[in-house]
C-alpha positions in Angstrom: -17.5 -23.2 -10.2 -15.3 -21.8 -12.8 -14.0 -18.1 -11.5 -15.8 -16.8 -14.2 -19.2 -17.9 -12.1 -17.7 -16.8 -9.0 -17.4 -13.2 -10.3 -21.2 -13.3 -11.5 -22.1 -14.2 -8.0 -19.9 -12.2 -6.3 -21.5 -9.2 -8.4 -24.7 -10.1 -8.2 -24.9 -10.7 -4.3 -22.7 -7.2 -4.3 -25.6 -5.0 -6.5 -28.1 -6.6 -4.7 -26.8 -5.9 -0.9 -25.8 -2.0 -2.1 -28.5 -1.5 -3.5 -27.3 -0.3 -6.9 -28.1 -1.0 -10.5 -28.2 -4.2 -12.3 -25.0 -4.7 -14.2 -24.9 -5.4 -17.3 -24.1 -9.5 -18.2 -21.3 -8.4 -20.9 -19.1 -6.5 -18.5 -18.7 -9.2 -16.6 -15.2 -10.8 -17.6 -14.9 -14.2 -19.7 -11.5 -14.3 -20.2 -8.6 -12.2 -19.1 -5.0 -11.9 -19.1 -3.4 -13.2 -16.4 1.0 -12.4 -15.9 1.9 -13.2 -12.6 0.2 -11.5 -9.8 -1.2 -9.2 -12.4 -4.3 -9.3 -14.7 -5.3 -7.4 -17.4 -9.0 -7.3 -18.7 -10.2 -6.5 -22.2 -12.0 -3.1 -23.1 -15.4 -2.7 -22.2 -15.3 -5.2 -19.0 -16.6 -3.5 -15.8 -17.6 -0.2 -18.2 -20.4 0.7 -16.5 -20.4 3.4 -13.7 -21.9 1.3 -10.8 -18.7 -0.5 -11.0 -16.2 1.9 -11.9 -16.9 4.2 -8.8 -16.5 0.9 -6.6 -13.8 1.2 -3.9 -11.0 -1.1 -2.9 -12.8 -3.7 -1.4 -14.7 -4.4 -4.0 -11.5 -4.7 -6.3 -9.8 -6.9 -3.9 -12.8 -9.4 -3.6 -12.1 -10.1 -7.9 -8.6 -10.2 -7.4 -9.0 -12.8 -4.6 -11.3 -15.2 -7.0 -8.7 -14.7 -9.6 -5.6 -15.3 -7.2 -4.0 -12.3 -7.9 -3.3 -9.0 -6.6 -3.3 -6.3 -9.4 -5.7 -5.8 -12.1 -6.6 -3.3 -14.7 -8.5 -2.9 -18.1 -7.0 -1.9 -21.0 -8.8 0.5 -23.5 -8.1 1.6 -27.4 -4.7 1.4 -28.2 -3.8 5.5 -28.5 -2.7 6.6 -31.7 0.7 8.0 -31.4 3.0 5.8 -33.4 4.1 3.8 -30.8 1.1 2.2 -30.1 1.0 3.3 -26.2 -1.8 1.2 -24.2 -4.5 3.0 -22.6 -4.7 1.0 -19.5 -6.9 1.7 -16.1 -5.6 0.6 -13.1 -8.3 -0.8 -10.8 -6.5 -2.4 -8.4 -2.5 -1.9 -7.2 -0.4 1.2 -7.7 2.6 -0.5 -9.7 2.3 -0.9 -13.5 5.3 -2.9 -13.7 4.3 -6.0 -14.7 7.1 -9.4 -14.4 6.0 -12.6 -16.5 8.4 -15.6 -17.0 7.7 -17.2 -20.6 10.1 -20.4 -21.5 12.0 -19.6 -19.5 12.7 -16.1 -20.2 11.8 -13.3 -17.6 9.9 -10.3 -19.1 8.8 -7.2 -17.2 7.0 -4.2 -18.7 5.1 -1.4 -18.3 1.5 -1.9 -18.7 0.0 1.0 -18.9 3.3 2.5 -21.3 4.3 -0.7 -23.0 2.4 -3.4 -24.7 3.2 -7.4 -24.3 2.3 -8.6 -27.4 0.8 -12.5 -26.1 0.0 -13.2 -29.6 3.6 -13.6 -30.7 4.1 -16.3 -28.3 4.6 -19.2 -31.2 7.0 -17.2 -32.6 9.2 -16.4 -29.7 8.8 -20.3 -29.0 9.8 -20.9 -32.6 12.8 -18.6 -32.7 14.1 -20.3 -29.5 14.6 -23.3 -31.4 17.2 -22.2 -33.7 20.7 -22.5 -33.6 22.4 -19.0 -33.9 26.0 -20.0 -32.2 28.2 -17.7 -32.9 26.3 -15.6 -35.2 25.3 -11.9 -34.8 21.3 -10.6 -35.1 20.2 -7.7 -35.5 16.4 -7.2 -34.5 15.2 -4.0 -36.4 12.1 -4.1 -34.5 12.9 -4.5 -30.8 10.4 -3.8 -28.7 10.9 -4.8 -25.0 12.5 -8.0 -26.6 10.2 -10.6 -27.5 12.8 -11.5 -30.1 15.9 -10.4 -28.7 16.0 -12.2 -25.7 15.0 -15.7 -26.9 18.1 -15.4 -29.8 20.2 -14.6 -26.7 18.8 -16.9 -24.4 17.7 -20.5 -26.2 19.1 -19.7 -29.6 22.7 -18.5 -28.0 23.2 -16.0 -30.9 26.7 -14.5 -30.4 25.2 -10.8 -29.9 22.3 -9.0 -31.1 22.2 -5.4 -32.0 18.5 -3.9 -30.8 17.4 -1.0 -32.6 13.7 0.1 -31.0 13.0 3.9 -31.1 10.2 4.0 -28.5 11.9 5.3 -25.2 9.4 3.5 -23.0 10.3 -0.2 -24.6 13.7 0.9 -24.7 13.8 1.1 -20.8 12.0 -2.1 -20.4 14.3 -3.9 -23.2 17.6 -2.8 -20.6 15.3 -4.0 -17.7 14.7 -7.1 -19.6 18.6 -8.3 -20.7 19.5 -7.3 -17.0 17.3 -9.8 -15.6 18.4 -12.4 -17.8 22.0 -11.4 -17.0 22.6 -11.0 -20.6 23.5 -7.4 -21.5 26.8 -8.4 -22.0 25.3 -9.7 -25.2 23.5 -7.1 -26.6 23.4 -3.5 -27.4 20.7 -1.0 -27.7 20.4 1.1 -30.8 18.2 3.5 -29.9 16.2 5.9 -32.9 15.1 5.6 -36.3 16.7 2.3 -37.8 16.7 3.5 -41.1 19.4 5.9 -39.6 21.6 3.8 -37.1 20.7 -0.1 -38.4 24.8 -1.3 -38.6 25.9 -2.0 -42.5 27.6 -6.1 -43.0 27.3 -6.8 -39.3 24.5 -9.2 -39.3 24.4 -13.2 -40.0 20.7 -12.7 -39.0 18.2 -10.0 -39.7 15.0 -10.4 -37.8 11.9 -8.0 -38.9 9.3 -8.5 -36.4 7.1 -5.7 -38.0 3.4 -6.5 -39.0 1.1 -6.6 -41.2 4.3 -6.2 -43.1 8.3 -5.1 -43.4 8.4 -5.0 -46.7 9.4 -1.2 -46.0 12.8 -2.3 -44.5 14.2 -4.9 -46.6 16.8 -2.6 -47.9 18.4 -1.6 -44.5 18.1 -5.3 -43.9 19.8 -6.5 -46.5 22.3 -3.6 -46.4 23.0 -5.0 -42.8 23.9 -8.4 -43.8 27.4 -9.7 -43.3 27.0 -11.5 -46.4 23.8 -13.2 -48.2 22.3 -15.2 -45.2 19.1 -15.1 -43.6 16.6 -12.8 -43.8 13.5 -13.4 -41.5 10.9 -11.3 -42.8 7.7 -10.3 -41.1 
C-alpha cells in the first residue's frame, strides 16, 4: 500500500473508533513535501475541524506512515512583500527545517521563510558552470538557492548577497556557515537598488520572477566589464 492508502485507513479506522464525522476524501493528502525529518502539506489538507482539534497521537500516527517526525500545512502566502509563509505546525515544536540538495545543505525557517522547490533545475543548472575566479553578485538572495551552488559546484571566487528580508538574511548566514563557506561571501543586507556594488561583478545573477527587467540597470552598472548578465 502506497502511504497515501495507509493514511485513508488510518483515518477512516480513527473517525470510525471516535466516533466523529466523516472526513472529507480531499483533505486527505496526495502528495506532500517531504525535507528531511520534516513534511510540509499543501493548503486545504486536514482543513476540517474533526481533524484540526486532533491531539498528538493522532499526529504522530501520520508522521510514523510518512517516516518522519515533523509536519505542518502551509496556507496563503501573506501579503507583505516578502512573501512570508503562513504555515501550521501540527506536529514538532521546531520550524527549522535542514534539507541536503546536490550536495548542498540548506536550512530555513518554515513557517518565516520559503524553500522555493520549484527552482531546483536551476540551482542544478547553475552548479554546472564554471565561475573560477570570477566574482557574482546575486541581487536576489534569498536563503541562497543561488548563492551557495556558485560557491559550492561553480567555485565562483566570491559572491556579494544582497537580500533585504531579515528572516532569509539569517538563514542565508546559517546557510554559508554550514557549508563552511562564508569566507566567500558577504551579505548585503537592504534595498539593492541602494547598496548593489558598482564594476565588481563578472557575474550578475537575477533570480526575480515573473520578471527583473526592473533591475537591469543596477545590474549592468555592477558589472566589472560587459560579461554576463543572467536575467530572470
Amino acid at each position: 500500500m502506497s502511504p497515501h492508502d495507509n493514511i485513508v485507513k488510518f483515518i477512516n479506522s480513527y473517525v470510525s473508533e471516535n466516533n466523529l464525522d466523516e472526513v472529507m476524501k480531499n483533505e486527505i493528502p496526495r502528495k506532500w513535501e517531504k525535507y528531511g525529518d520534516f513534511v510540509l502539506f499543501d493548503q486545504r489538507t486536514f482543513e476540517s475541524n474533526v481533524l484540526k482539534c486532533q491531539g498528538e497521537t493522532f499526529w504522530k500516527k501520520i508522521a510514523e506512515i510518512l517516516k518522519c517526525k515533523r509536519l505542518a500545512v502551509k496556507n496563503k502566502i501573506k501579503n507583505d512583500g516578502y512573501r512570508t509563509p503562513n504555515v501550521t505546525l501540527l506536529l514538532g515544536n521546531d520550524p527549522w527545517i535542514m534539507y541536503k540538495d546536490n550536495n548542498i545543505l540548506y536550512t530555513w525557517n518554515v513557517e518565516k521563510s520559503m524553500f522555493s522547490a520549484g527552482n531546483v533545475t536551476e540551482r542544478h543548472r547553475i552548479a554546472l558552470f564554471n565561475c573560477d575566479n570570477e566574482v557574482v553578485i546575486d541581487l536576489f538572495a534569498g536563503i541562497g538557492y543561488f548563492t551557495l551552488p556558485y560557491i559550492v559546484h561553480a567555485k565562483a571566487k566570491f559572491v556579494y548577497a544582497c537580500e533585504w528580508n531579515p528572516v532569509a538574511v539569517e538563514a542565508l548566514r546559517r546557510n554559508l556557515e554550514l557549508n563552511k563557506i562564508s569566507y566567500k561571501c558577504i551579505i548585503l543586507e537592504g534595498d539593492n537598488n541602494l547598496l548593489c556594488p558598482k564594476k565588481k561583478g563578472n557575474r550578475i545573477n537575477l533570480g526575480l520572477i515573473p520578471t527583473s527587467s526592473s533591475h537591469w540597470k543596477i545590474a549592468c552598472e555592477a558589472l566589472f566589464c560587459t560579461r554576463k548578465l543572467m536575467k530572470g
